[in-house]
N, C-alpha and C positions, 0 to 999 in steps of 0.2 A: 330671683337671681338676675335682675335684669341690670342691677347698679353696679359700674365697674369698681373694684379692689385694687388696691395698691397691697399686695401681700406679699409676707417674706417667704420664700419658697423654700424647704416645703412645708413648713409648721401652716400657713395661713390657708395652702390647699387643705391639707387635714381639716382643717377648721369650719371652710366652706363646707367641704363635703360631709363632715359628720354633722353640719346644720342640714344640710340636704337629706341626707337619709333620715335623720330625726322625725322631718316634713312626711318623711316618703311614711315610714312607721303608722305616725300617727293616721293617717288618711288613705293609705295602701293603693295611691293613686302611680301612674307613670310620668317618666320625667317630660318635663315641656319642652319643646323645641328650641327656644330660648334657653333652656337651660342646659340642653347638650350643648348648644353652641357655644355657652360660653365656656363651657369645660373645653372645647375643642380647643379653644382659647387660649386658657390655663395649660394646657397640655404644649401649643406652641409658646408659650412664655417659660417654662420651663426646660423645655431644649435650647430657647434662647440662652436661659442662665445657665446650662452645663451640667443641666439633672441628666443623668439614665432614665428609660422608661421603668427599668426596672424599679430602681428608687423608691419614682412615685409610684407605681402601682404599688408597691409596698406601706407607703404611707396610708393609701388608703384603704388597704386594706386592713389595717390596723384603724383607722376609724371606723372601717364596718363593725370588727369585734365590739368597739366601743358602744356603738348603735347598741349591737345584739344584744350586750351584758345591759342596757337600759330597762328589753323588754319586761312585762312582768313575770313574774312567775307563778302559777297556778296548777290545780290539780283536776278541775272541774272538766266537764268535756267539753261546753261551752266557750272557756276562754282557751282550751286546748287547740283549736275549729281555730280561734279569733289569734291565737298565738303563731298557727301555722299560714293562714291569709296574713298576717304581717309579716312572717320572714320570708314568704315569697316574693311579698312587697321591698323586701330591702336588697334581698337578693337581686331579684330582677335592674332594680335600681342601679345595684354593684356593677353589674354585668354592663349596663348600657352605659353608664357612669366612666366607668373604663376603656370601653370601646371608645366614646367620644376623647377622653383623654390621647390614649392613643395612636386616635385619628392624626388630632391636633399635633402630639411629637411626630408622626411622621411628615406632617406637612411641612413644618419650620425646619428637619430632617432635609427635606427633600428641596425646598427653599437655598439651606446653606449649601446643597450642594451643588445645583443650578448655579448660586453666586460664584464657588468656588471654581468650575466649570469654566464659564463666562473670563472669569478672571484669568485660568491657564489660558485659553484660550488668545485672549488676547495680547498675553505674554509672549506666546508661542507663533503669533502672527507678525508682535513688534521684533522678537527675537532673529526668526526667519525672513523677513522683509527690512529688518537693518530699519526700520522707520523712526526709533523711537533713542534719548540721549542717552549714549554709552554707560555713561555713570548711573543713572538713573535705573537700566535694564539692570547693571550688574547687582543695585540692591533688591530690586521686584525678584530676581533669579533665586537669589536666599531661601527667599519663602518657596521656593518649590525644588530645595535641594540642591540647587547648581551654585556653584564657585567661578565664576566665570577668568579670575585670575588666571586659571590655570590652563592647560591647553587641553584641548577638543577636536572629537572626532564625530562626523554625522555618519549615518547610514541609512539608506533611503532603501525601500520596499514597494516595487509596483505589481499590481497584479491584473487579473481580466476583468475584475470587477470593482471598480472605488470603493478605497477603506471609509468609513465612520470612526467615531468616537465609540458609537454602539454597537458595531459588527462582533462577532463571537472571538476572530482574528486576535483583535484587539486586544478582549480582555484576557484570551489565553496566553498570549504571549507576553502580556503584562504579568498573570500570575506565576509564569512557568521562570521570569527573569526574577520574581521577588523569592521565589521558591530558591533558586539554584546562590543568587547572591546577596541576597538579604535586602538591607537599606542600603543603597550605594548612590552616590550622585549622578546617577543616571535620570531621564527623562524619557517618555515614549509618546506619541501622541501621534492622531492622523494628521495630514496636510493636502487639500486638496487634491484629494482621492488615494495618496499613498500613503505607508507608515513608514514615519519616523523615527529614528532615535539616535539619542543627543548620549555619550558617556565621554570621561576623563577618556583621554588618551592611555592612561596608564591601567585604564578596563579593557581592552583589548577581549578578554574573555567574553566580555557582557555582548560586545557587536557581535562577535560569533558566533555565540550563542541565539543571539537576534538573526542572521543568516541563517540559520540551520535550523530553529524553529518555524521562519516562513516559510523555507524554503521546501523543507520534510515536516510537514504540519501534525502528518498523521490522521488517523480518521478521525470523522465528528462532522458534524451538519456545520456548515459555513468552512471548515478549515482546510480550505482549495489553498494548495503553495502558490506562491508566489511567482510572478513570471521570473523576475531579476528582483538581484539586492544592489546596490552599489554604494561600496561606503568612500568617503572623502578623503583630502588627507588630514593631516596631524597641522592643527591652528591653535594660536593663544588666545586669550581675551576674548571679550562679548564679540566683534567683529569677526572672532576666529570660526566662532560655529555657523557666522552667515557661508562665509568662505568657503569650509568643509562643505556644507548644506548644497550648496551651489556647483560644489566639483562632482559629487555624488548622481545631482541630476543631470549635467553634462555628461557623464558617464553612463546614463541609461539613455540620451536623447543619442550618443554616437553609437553606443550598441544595435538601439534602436533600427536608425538608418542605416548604420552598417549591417544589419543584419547577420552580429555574431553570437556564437554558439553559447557561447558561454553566459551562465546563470548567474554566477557569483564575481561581482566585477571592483578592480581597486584603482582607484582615480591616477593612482602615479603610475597605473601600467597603461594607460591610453593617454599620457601626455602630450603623444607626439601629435594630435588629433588637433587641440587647440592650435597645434603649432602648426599645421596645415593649413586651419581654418584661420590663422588669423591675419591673414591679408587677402583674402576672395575673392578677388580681382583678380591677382595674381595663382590661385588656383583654377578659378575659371577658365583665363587663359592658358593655363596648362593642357588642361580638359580638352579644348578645343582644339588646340595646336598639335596634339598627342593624339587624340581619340577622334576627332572629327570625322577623321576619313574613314571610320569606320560605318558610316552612315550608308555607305556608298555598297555597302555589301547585303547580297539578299537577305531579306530578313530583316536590313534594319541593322542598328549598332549589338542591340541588349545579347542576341548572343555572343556573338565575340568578346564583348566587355563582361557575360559572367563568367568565358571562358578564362579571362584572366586573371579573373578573380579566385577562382576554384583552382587553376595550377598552383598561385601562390600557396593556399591552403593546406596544398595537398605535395608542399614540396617540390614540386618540380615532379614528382613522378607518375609518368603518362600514364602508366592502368591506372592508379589512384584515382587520378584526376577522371578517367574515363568513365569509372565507375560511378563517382558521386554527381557525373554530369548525363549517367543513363546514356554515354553515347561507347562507339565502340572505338578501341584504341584507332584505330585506321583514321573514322570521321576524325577524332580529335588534333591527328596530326595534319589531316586537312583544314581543319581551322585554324591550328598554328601558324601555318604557311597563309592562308590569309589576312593574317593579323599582320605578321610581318613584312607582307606583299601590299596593304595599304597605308599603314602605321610611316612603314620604314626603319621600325624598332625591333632586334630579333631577342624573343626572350632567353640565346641561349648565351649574349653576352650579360657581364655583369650590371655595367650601368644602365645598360638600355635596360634590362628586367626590370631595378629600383624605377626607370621611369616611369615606366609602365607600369607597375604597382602604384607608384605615387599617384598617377594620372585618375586608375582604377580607384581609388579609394575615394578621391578625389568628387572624381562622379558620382558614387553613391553618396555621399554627403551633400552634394550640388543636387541632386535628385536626377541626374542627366542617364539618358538623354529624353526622358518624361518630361523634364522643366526645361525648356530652352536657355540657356545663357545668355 
């Protein structure tokens, strides 16, 4: 069996193989190395054309009966002896004949789906990095369920530990979303170290469902929640889910440094954030011009600057704020009066408070007073 076959699958496997056990019969030897391996062969050329393992194992096992109804038939106890050494001989053959078959389907198996793999993957990077021609993505997008016409929402998943494609996370939350809403044009997939997911806008349920699964995982080895979720807003077109993709991580990069409370975070409610950030100069100087003089008090800025930060928080009201700051109303009202005694800003006018909040936030986004300006 060393000469390769052009054969129609699966008549010509039958054909092979019921010459090969014929072989194995007459001479009750084991199969040659060369000759698993080409089954392993046959068994990947068969996956490649779209057989089940099932199938062939079927076919061939219908050439074994064939084999078997060959043997002879006798009554003697001599060819009885001779009749049982050959169908262990054929069996045994069946047996490893098989294995090697279905070695071979699982590897052209596992092949297609390394390709296929490969393939999202690099959709998934053209997709979320904008690198590749809009028209072009929106036809690759087909083949993996997405309609790019229509509008899109991201939501991004970070946790303590980077997601894989292989992590447990992953594939639970894949099956628990195929479980609840069937086939739907959704996408999930990691991205450097988070998880992702891409659905219509008009699944709203599905990103929810994806929050609440990371978030409350439940028990099981690997299925640690999630730190934050934060989904995007509402975008059209192939460029629309870079967009979403983009407001989502923004959302968790100003949680982040802001260091707020909140788990489950939505891109249009921290707008005002961008809008802060987007002349940093001009926040800088704020920082400086507002907060500066805080430098000047024992200790350093940082308490004073979380003191203002924890009153905003906590409303405006002094035990609140007392409490989440471990100190005792008294101290706190002594650090009010120093804040306003260097600032020049009293938090119990209106605009001067927005300043001072604006300033504060400000700074935690500048990293100050850690990062010099």
């Amino acid at each position: 069996m060393t000469e390769e076959i052009d054969y129609d699958i699966p008549t010509e496997l039958a054909e092979v193989y019921l010459v090969l056990l014929a072989d194995v019969s007459r001479t009750g030897r084991l199969l040659r190395r060369e000759e698993l391996e080409r089954l392993r062969r046959l068994g990947e050329h068969c996956a490649e054309a779209g057989h089940g393992l099932r199938e062939v194992v079927a076919h061939c096992l219908a050439a074994a009966r064939r084999a078997w109804q060959t043997l002879p038939g006798t009554t003697s106890a001599s060819s009885v002896t001779e009749l049982r050494r050959t169908g262990d001989a054929v069996l045994a053959a069946t047996d490893a004949a098989l294995a090697a078959l279905g070695e071979g389907h699982e590897r052209a198996q596992r092949l297609a789906v390394r390709q296929e793999e490969a393939a999202r993957r690099e959709f998934i990077d053209d997709l979320l990095f904008g690198r590749s021609d809009l028209g072009l993505l929106a036809e690759r997008a087909e083949r993996f369920g997405l309609r790019l016409a229509g509008a899109y929402t991201v939501a991004v998943a970070v946790g303590d530990e980077p997601f894989a494609d292989v992590h447990p996370m992953v594939h639970r939350v894949e099956r628990e979303l195929a479980g609840r809403f069937g086939e739907r044009d959704v996408l999930l997939a990691s991205k450097d170290g988070r998880l992702v997911c891409i659905a219509p806008d008009s699944e709203r349920a599905v990103l929810e469902a994806f929050a609440e699964l990371t978030l409350r995982p439940g028990s099981g080895r690997g299925y640690q929640p999630v730190r934050r979720v934060a989904t995007g807003r509402r975008h059209s077109g192939p460029s629309g889910v870079l967009r979403s993709y983009e407001e989502a991580l923004d959302a968790l990069d100003y949680a982040q440094r802001l260091g707020l409370p909140a788990r489950q975070l939505r891109a249009e409610e921290l707008l005002v954030f961008p809008v802060l950030m987007r002349d940093r100069s001009a926040m800088a100087d704020l920082v400086r011009t507002v907060l500066g003089p805080l430098t000047e008090a024992r200790g350093g800025a940082r308490p004073l600057l979380d003191t203002i930060a924890v009153q905003a928080e906590a409303a405006y009201v002094n035990a609140e704020a007392a409490r989440r700051l471990g100190l005792s109303v008294r101290t706190l009202g002594y650090r009010l009066e120093r804040i306003k005694a260097l600032t020049g800003y009293d938090p119990a006018d209106a605009l001067q408070r927005f300043t001072l909040e604006t300033a504060a936030m400000g700074a935690r986004l500048l990293n100050w007073p850690e990062q010099p300006l």
